[in-house]
Structures are given as structure tokens and as C-alpha cells.
C-alpha positions as CSV (number, residue, x, y, z in Angstrom):
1,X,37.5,12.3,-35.5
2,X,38.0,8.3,-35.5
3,X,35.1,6.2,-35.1
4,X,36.0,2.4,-33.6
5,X,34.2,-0.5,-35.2
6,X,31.4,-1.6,-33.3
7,X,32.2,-4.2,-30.6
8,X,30.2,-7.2,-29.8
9,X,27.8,-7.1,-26.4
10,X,29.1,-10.3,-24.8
11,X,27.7,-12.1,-21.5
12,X,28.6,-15.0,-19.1
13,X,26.0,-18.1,-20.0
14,X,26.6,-21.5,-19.0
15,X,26.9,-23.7,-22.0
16,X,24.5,-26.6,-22.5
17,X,25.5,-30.4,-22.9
18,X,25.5,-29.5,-27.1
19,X,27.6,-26.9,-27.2
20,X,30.6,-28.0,-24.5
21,X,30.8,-31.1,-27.0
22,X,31.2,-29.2,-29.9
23,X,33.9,-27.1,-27.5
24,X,35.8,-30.4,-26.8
25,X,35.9,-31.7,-29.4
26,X,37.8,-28.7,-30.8
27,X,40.9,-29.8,-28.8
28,X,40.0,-33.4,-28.6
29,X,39.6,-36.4,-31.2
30,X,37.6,-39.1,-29.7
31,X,37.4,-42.8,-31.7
32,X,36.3,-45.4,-30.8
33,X,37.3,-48.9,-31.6
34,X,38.3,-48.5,-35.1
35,X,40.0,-45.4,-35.0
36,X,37.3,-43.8,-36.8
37,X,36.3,-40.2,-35.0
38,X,33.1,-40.1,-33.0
39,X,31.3,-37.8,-30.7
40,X,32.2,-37.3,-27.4
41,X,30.6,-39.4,-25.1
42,X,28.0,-37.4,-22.6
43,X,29.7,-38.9,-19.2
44,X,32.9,-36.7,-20.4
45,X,30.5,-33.9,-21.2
46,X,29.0,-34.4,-17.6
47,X,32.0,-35.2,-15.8
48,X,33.6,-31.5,-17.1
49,X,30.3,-29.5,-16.4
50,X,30.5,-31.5,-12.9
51,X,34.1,-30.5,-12.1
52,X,35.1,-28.9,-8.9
53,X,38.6,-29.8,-8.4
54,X,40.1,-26.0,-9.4
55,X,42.2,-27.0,-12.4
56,X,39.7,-25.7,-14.9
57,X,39.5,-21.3,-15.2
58,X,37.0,-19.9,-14.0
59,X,35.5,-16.9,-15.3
60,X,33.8,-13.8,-13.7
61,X,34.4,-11.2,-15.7
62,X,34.6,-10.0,-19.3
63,X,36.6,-7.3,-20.3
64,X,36.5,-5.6,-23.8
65,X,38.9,-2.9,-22.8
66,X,42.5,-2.6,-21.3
67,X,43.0,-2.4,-17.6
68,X,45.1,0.1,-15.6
69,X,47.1,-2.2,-12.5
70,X,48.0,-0.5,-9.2
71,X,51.5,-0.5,-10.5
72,X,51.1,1.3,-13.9
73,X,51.5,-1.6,-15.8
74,X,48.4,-2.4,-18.5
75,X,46.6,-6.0,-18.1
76,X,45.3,-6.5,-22.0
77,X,44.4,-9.7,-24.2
78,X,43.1,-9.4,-27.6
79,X,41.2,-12.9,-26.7
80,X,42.3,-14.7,-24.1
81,X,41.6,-15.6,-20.1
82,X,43.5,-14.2,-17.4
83,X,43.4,-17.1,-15.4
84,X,44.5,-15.2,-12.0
85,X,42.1,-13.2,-11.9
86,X,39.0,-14.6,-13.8
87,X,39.0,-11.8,-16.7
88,X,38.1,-13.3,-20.1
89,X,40.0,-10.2,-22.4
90,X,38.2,-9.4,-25.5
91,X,39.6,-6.6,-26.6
92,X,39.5,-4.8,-30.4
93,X,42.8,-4.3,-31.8
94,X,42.1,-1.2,-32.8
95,X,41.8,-0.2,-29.2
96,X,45.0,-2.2,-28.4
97,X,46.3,0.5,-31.0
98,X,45.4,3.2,-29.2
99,X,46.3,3.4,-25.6
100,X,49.1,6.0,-24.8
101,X,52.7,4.8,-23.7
102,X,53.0,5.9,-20.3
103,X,56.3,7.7,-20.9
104,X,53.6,10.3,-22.9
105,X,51.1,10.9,-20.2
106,X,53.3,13.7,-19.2
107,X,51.4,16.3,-17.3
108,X,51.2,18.3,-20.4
109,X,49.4,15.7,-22.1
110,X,46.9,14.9,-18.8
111,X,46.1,18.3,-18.6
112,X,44.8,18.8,-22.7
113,X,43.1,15.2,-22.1
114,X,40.9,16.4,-19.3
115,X,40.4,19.9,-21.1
116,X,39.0,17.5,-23.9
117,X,37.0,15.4,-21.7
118,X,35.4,18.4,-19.5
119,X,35.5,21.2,-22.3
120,X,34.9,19.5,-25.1
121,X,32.9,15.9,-24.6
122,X,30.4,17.3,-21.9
123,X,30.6,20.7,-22.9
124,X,27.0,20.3,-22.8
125,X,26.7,18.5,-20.0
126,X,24.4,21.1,-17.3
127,X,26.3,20.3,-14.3
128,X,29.6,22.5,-12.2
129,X,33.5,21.1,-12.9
130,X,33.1,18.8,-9.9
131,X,29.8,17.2,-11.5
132,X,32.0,16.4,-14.7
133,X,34.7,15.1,-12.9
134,X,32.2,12.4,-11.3
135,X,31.4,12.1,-14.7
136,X,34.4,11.3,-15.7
137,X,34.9,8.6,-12.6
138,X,31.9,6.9,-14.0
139,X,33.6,6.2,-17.2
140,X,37.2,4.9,-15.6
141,X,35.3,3.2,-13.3
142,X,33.4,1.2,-15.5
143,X,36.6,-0.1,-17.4
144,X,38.6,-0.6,-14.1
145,X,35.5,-2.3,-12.4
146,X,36.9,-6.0,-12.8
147,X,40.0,-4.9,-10.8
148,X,38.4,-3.1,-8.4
149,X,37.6,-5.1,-4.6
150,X,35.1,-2.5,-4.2
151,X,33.6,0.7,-6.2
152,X,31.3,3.8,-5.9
153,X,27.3,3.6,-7.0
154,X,27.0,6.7,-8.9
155,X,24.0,8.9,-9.1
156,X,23.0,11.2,-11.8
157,X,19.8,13.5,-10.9
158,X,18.3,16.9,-11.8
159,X,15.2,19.0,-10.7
160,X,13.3,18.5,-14.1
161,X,13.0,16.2,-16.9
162,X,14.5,17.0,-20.4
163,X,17.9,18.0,-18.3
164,X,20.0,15.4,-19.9
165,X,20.1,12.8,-17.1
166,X,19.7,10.0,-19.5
167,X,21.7,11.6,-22.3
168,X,24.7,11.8,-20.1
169,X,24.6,8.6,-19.0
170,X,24.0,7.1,-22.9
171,X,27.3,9.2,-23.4
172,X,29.2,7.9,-20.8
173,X,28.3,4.1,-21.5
174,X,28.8,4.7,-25.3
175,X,32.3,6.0,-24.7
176,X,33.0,2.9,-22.5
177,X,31.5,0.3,-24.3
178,X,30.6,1.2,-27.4
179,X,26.9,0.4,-27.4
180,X,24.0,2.2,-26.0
181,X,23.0,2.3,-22.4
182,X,20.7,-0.8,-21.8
183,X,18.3,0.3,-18.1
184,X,17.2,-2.1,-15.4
185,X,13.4,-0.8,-13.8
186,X,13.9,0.0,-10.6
187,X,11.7,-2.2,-8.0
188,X,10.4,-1.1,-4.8
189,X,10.5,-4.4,-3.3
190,X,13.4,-5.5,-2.1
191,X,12.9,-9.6,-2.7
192,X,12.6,-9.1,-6.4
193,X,16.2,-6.6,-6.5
194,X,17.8,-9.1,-4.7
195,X,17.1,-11.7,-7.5
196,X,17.8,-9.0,-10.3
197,X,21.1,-8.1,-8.6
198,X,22.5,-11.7,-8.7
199,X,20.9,-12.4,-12.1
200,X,22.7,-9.7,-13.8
201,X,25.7,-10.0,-11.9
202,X,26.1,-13.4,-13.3
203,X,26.2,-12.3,-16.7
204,X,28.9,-10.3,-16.5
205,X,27.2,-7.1,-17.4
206,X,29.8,-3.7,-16.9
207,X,27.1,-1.8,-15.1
208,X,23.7,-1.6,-14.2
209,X,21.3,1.3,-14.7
210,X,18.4,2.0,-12.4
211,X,15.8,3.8,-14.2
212,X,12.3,4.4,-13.7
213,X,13.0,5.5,-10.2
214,X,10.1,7.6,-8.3
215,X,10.9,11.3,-8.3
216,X,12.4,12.6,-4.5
217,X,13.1,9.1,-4.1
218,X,16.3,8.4,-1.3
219,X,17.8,5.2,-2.4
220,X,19.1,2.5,0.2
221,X,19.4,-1.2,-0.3
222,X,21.0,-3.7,1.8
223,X,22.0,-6.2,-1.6
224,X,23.4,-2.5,-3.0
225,X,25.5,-1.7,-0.5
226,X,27.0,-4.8,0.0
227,X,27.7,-4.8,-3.3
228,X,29.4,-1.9,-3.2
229,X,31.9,-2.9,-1.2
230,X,32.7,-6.5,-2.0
231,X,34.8,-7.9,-5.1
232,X,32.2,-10.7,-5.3
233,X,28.7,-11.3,-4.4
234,X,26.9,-14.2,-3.3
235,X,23.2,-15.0,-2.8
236,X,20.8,-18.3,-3.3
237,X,20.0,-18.9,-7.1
238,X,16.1,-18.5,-7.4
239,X,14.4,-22.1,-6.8
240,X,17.4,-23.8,-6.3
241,X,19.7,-25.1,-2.7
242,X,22.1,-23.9,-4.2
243,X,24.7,-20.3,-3.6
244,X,26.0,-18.8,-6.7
245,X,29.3,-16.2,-6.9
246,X,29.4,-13.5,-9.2
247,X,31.7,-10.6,-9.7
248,X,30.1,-7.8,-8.3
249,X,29.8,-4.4,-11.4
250,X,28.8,-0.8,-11.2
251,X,25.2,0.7,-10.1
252,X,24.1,3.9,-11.8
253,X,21.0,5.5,-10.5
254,X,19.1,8.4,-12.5
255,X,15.9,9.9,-11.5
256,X,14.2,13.6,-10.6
257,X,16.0,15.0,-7.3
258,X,16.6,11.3,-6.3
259,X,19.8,10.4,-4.1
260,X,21.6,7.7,-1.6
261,X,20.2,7.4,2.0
262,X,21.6,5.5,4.7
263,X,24.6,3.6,4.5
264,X,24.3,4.0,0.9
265,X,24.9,8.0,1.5
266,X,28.8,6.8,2.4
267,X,29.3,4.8,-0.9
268,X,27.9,7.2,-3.5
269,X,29.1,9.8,-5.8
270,X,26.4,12.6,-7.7
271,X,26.3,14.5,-10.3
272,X,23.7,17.2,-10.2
273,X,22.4,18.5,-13.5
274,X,20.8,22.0,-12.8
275,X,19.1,23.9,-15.6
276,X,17.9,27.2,-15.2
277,X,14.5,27.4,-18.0
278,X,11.5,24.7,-18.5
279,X,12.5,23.7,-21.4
280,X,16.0,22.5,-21.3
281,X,16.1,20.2,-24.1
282,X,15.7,23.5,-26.5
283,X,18.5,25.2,-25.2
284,X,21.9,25.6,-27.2
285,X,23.9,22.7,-27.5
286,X,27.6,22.9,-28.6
287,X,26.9,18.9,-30.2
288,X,23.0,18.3,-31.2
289,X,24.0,14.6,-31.0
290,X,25.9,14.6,-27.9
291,X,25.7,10.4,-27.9
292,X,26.3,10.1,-31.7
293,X,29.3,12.7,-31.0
294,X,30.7,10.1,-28.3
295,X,30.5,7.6,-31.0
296,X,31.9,9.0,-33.8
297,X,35.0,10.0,-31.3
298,X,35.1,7.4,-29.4
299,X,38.8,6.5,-29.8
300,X,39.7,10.2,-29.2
301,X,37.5,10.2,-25.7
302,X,38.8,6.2,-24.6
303,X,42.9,8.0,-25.4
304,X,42.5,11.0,-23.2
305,X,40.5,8.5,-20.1
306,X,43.9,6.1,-20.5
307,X,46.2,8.8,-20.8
308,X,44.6,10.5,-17.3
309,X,45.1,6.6,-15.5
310,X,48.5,6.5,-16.7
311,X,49.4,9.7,-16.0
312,X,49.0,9.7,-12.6
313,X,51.7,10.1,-9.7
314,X,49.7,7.7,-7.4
315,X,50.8,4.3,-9.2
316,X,54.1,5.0,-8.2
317,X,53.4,5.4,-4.7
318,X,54.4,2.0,-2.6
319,X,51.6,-0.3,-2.8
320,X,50.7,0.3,1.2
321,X,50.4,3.6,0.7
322,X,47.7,5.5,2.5
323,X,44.6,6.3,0.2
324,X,42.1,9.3,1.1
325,X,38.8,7.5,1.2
326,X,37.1,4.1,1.6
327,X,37.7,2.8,-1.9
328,X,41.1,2.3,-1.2
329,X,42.3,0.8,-4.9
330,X,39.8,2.8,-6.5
331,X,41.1,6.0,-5.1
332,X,44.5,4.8,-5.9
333,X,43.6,4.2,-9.5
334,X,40.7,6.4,-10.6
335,X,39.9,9.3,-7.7
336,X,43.5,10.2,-7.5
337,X,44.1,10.1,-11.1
338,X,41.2,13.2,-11.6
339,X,42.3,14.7,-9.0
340,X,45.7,15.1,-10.1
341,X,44.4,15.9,-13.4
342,X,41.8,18.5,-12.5
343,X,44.6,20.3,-9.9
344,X,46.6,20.5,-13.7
345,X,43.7,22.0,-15.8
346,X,41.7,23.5,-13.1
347,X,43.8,24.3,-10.3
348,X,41.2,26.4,-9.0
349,X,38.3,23.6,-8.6
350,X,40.2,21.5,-6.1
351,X,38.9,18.3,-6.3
352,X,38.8,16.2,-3.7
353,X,37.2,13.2,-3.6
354,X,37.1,12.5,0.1
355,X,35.3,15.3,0.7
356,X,32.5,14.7,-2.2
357,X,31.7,11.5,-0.4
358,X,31.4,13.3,2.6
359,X,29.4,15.7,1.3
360,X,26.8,12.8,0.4
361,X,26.8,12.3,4.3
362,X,26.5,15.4,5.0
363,X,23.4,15.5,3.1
364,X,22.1,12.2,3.8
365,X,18.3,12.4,5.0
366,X,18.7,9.7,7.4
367,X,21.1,11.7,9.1
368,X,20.2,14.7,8.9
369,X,16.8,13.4,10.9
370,X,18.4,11.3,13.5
371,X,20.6,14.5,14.3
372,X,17.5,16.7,14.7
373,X,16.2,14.0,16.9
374,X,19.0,13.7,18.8
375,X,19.4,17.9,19.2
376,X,16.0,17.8,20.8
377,X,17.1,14.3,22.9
378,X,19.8,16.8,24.0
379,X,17.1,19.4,24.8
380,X,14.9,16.9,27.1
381,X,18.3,15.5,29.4
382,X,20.8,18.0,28.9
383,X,24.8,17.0,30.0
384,X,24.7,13.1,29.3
385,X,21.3,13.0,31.9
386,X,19.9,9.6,31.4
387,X,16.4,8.5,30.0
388,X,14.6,5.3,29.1
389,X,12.2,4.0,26.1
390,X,9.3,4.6,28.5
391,X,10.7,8.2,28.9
392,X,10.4,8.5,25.1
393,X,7.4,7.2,24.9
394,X,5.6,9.5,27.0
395,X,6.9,12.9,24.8
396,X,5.8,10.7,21.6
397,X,2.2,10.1,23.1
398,X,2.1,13.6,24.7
399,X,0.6,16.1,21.8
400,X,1.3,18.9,23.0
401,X,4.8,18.5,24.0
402,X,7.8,20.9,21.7
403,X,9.8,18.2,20.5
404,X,6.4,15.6,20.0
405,X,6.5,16.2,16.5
406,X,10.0,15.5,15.7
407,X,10.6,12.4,17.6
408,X,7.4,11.1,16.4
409,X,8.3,11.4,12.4
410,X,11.1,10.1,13.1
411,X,10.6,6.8,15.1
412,X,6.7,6.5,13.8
413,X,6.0,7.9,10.5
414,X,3.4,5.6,9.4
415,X,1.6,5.6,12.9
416,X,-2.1,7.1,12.8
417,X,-3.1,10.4,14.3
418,X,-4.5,8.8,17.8
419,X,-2.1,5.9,17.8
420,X,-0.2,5.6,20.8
421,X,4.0,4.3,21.0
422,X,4.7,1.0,23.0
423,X,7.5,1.7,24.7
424,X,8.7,-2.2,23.8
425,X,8.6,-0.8,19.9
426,X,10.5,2.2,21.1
427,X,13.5,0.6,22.6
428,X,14.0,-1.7,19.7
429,X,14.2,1.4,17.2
430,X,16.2,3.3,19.7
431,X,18.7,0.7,19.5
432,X,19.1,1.0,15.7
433,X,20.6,4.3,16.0
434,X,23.4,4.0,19.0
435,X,26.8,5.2,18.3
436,X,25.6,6.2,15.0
437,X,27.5,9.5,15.1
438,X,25.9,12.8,13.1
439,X,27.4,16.4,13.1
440,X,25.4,19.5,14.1
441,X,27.4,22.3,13.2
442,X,30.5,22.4,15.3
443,X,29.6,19.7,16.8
444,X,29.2,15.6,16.7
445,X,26.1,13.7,18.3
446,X,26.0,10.0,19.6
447,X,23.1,8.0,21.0
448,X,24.7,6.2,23.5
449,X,23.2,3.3,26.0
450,X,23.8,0.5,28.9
451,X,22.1,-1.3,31.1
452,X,20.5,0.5,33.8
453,X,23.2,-0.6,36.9
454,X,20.9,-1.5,39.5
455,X,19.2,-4.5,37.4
456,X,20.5,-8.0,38.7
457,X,22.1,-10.2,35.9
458,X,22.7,-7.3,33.8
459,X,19.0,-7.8,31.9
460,X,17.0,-4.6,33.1
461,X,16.3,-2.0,30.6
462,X,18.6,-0.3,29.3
463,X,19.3,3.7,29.6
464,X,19.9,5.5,27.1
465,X,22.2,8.9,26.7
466,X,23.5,11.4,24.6
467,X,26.9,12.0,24.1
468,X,28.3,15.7,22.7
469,X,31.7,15.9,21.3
470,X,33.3,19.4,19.8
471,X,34.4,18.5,15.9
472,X,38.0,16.8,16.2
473,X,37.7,15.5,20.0
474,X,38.6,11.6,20.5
């Protein structure tokens, strides 16, 4: 059992006037007339806080762990800047101490690290093996997140409360960074995440936990997503002209039978805690502490995570190589590197992470509605028969009609009982959906549409259509 010294919480803050004199003048002796040393003189002070012409670092990230490149090689400072890529390195030594050479990370040495990690650290964890390898993504996520163009949100959810939702994720940030998770309220309005996103992006945090988030809750969020996949995010700076950068970080969500909707559904990874009494804290735990545990073997938990990066076949693959999912660099570095550890203590599991994000599609409410609407589309004009809003409108308004009910959810699911569709507000939603394509069992769906051909000028209204495809056609 070795316990690391606790690490400092650091954060990106813009320095005042004060203190970037007291920084100059570390590497600078001003005097004046005499020779005699005097502060520096506030135009300097301004002119460097003013600078814009590139030769000054600039920093978006801070690091206090080692990173894993595409190539296998390890990117660490004890303090310093990597001025390529924006990382300001402050790393313990005693960590430095502790990462495996990659000669080690044979596949002997993967497979007892991820028997540690899955049989011994979340041995208590109430999830299946594919739940604690998502886990385990979380964790190499968060240390390879400043490398990383684009990342996962991960999702951690159970049926009841007391299931360990927040203990798991306490764990997996306490093995990471050494200091207790720190949660962000969720907000239903989307205005004030916006300005929470950019905020906490700009201090450099390694993640941020969405808490407080309503039970059955189905997560989507424009800023989120393209978050998600972008290396950096920009957006206006709250009462100010002005657009600020920041590297974008990891988004953990926890919450009772919550989960990813949308286009979120795509970019999302879940691990589903399932407990099978009503009182779930009071079961038998392997660790009492699970969180103190983490702590106490923290460097034993942070060797097996490096020795399953480094020990993985994919960073010697060429650098063009094809990568199984949207993530590209993260599959290369973290999916691949559980996978390929799980197929060496678990052969039996197969883990694949392209089909776990797919599975998050599969199960995505969004979809799963627009194909029950489109099934019943199919119904109404069988074999590609063309239809208009007004068409649409009529089953929607007509209360007795079989497939009333599900169009109307759908498209209107705030409308009163009485209420009547505008076939105007009908066309406009209809053309949120097309070539959005959904599967229905062995089959894939696709609103299609055009302009109806006998308009002049090509601005009549527009028909609509839907296309079936058997699984696999092009």
C-alpha cells in the first residue's frame, strides 16, 4: 500500500498588474538613472498583459500527471511549459518515480493490472465487466484529456439512490487527481450552462461533474456536444465584446436512470450501477472506504492505468491507421488500450468500444421515437408514396385516427387536448428530422423530402417520403 503526498489543486487565473511585476521582476532588474533597482514601470506591465504578437506561451492546460503520446513515448515535466502544445506540467516526483518502463508492460503485466483495477479497486463497484471497463476509460481519459482533439462525456446512473453513483465517481477522481470530486449543479436552462461551460473551461479544471440532475432526466446540450468533439472551445465572455478560447475537459453526468439523448446519445459512454435490495448502501463491501482505499493506494492504482496505456499494441500502429470509432486518438490511446487489456484478462467479455457507443444510439429516446413515428409514416404511404405537412396535419388533428397518438407526442408534446397543428409549424419540425436515419429491427428508416416538381421556381411545398433500406444496403 503506498500513499502519494497530497498534490496541490491548481487553476488557470489571469494575473493582476501586482503580481506580473513581482513575476518580472524575477528575471528582470530595472534601475533607473542611478543604477539603483526600482520597480517596474506599469507601461511594461501593460504592454506584456497587452501582447498579441505569439512570442509569449500560452497556456491552456495544466497537467499534474504524465501523458501517454500516440507514439508510446511519455510527455512529462516536473514544472515546466510545453510550449507546443499549451500544457503547463506540474507533476510530483514521486509519480515521475512511478510510471512503468514500457519494455515491462508486457502482456503478463497488462493482464494482473486490469485484474487489479476491475477485481480489486471496484470490486465493489455494482455494475457488469463492461461497466468497469468504462470505468476505467473515465480515469485514462481524464489524465490523457489535454492531448485528446476530442473525448467521450461519460455517464454514471442507477435505478435507486445509495447505489454508489457518487462513490464511484469520488474514487475515480481521487485516483486521478488526488483530491476529492468537486460537482457543478446541473441547470435546466441552457443560457446559464453556456456561461458555466466556458467559465470552468478557462480554469483549466480536469473534468466537470454534473450533479443534482432530475431523475429520468435524457441529457442533450448543444455547448456539450460541441464540446465533446472539439480540442478547444470558444464562446463570448459574459458582459464583455470580447471571444475567449479554452481547452475544452471531460463531462461526467450522475443522476437516477438519467442518460444522453440526441446527438449527445453518439458521444457518450454509461456505466450502469444495478443493485438488487433497497438498501444498497448496507450491503457487503469488500473496502468500507472504497474512496479512502483509492487514496491510500493511489500509486498502486495510477501504475497499473500507465502500465495498460503503455502496454498496448495500438501505439505501434502507423499514425494513419484506421481507428474503430469517432474518437479517433482517443480510441487509439485509451479504448484500444482496454480493449486489448480486457481480451487478456477477460477474454470472454469482448470489449468493444464501438459497439458500447452504439449501443447508446441504439437506446437513445430521440430515436427510438422518431423511428416509431416514422414506422407508422411508413404505415400511412407505404413504398416511398409521397405526403405533405398538410397531410400530417390532418392525422395529428384527427382523434380518432391509429397512428394520431404517436405522431402527435412526437411533433406536439406540449400542445393542449383541443389544440389543433398548423400545418406551417408541421413542416418546419418535419424538416428537423430528414435523412436522420434510425433502425427498426432488420431494417433502417429515413425521412426523406423535395420540392413538390410541379411548383415554378422550385419554392412550392415540399413532399415528403420515407425511405426503407434492409441493414447493410448502400
Amino acid at each position: 500500500m503506498t500513499k502519494l503526498p497530497a498534490p496541490g489543486q491548481w487553476a488557470i487565473v489571469k494575473m493582476t498588474e501586482i503580481q506580473l511585476a513581482e513575476e518580472l521582476e524575477k528575471f528582470i532588474d530595472y534601475v533607473d538613472e542611478n543604477g539603483r533597482s526600482v520597480g517596474v514601470p506599469m507601461k511594461f506591465v501593460r504592454a506584456y498583459m497587452t501582447r498579441d504578437d505569439g512570442v509569449l506561451p500560452t497556456i491552456v492546460a495544466i497537467s499534474t500527471l504524465p501523458l501517454v503520446l500516440a507514439d508510446s513515448n511519455i510527455l512529462v515535466h516536473e514544472k515546466n511549459i510545453d510550449v507546443e502544445r499549451g500544457i503547463e506540467f506540474i507533476v510530483q516526483r514521486e509519480i515521475i518515480e512511478l510510471l512503468p518502463c514500457r519494455e515491462d508492460c508486457t502482456p503478463a503485466a497488462v493482464k494482473e493490472a486490469m485484474e487489479f483495477l476491475t477485481d480489486d479497486w471496484l470490486h465493489d463497484v455494482a455494475t457488469d465487466y463492461a461497466g468497469k471497463c468504462i470505468a476505467i476509460a473515465t480515469a485514462l481519459t481524464i489524465i490523457e484529456r489535454s492531448f485528446l482533439p476530442d473525448r467521450p462525456a461519460f455517464f454514471i446512473t442507477a435505478g435507486r439512490r445509495g447505489s454508489g453513483k457518487g462513490t464511484l465517481l469520488m474514487m475515480l477522481i481521487m485516483a486521478v487527481t488526488g483530491i476529492r470530486a468537486a460537482a457543478a449543479t446541473w441547470s435546466t436552462d441552457e443560457e446559464e450552462r453556456r456561461k458555466a461551460i466556458l467559465s470552468y473551461f478557462l480554469h483549466g479544471l480536469p473534468y466537470i461533474l454534473w450533479d443534482n440532475i432530475k431523475r429520468g432526466s435524457q441529457i442533450s446540450c448543444p455547448h456539450i456536444e460541441r464540446s465533446c468533439t472539439a480540442a478547444f472551445y470558444s464562446d463570448r465572455l459574459l458582459g464583455a465584446s470580447k471571444v475567449a478560447t479554452a481547452a475544452a475537459t471531460i463531462h461526467l453526468f450522475t443522476g437516477n436512470n438519467i442518460g444522453p439523448r440526441g446527438d449527445l446519445a453518439s458521444r457518450s459512454l454509461l456505466v450502469n450501477l444495478k443493485v438488487d435490495r433497497p438498501d444498497p448502501e448496507n450491503r457487503d463491501f469488500k473496502h468500507s472506504d472504497p474512496v479512502g482505499w483509492t487514496e491510500n493506494n493511489r500509486a498502486e492504482i495510477l501504475q497499473a492505468l500507465y502500465t495498460i496505456l503503455l502496454g498496448n499494441p495500438t501505439l505501434d500502429e502507423p499514425r494513419d491507421a484506421p481507428m474503430r470509432t469517432r474518437f479517433k486518438m482517443w480510441w487509439r490511446l485509451i479504448g484500444s488500450a482496454i480493449e486489448h487489456a480486457a481480451k487478456l484478462a477477460k477474454p470472454e467479455e469482448k470489449i468493444d468500444f464501438r459497439t458500447l457507443f452504439l449501443a447508446r444510439e441504439d437506446e437513445d429516446e430521440e430515436d427510438t421515437s422518431l423511428a416509431g413515428v416514422l414506422v407508422a409514416m411508413n404505415s400511412i404511404w407505404p413504398e416511398g408514396k409521397r405526403f405533405n405537412s398538410l397531410a400530417v396535419c390532418q392525422i395529428i388533428n384527427q382523434f380518432d385516427h391509429l397512428h394520431q397518438d404517436t405522431l402527435r407526442d412526437f411533433f406536439y408534446p406540449t400542445l393542449e387536448h383541443g389544440k389543433k397543428a398548423t400545418s406551417k409549424s408541421l413542416g418546419r419540425l418535419l424538416m428537423n428530422h430528414i435523412d436522420n436515419p434510425v433502425k427498426v429491427d432488420d431494417k433502417t428508416l429515413i425521412l426523406k423530402s423535395a420540392r413538390d416538381a410541379a411548383t415554378v421556381g422550385g419554392k412550392g411545398p415540399r413532399d415528403f417520403w420515407v425511405e426503407v433500406k434492409a441493414q447493410g444496403a448502400s
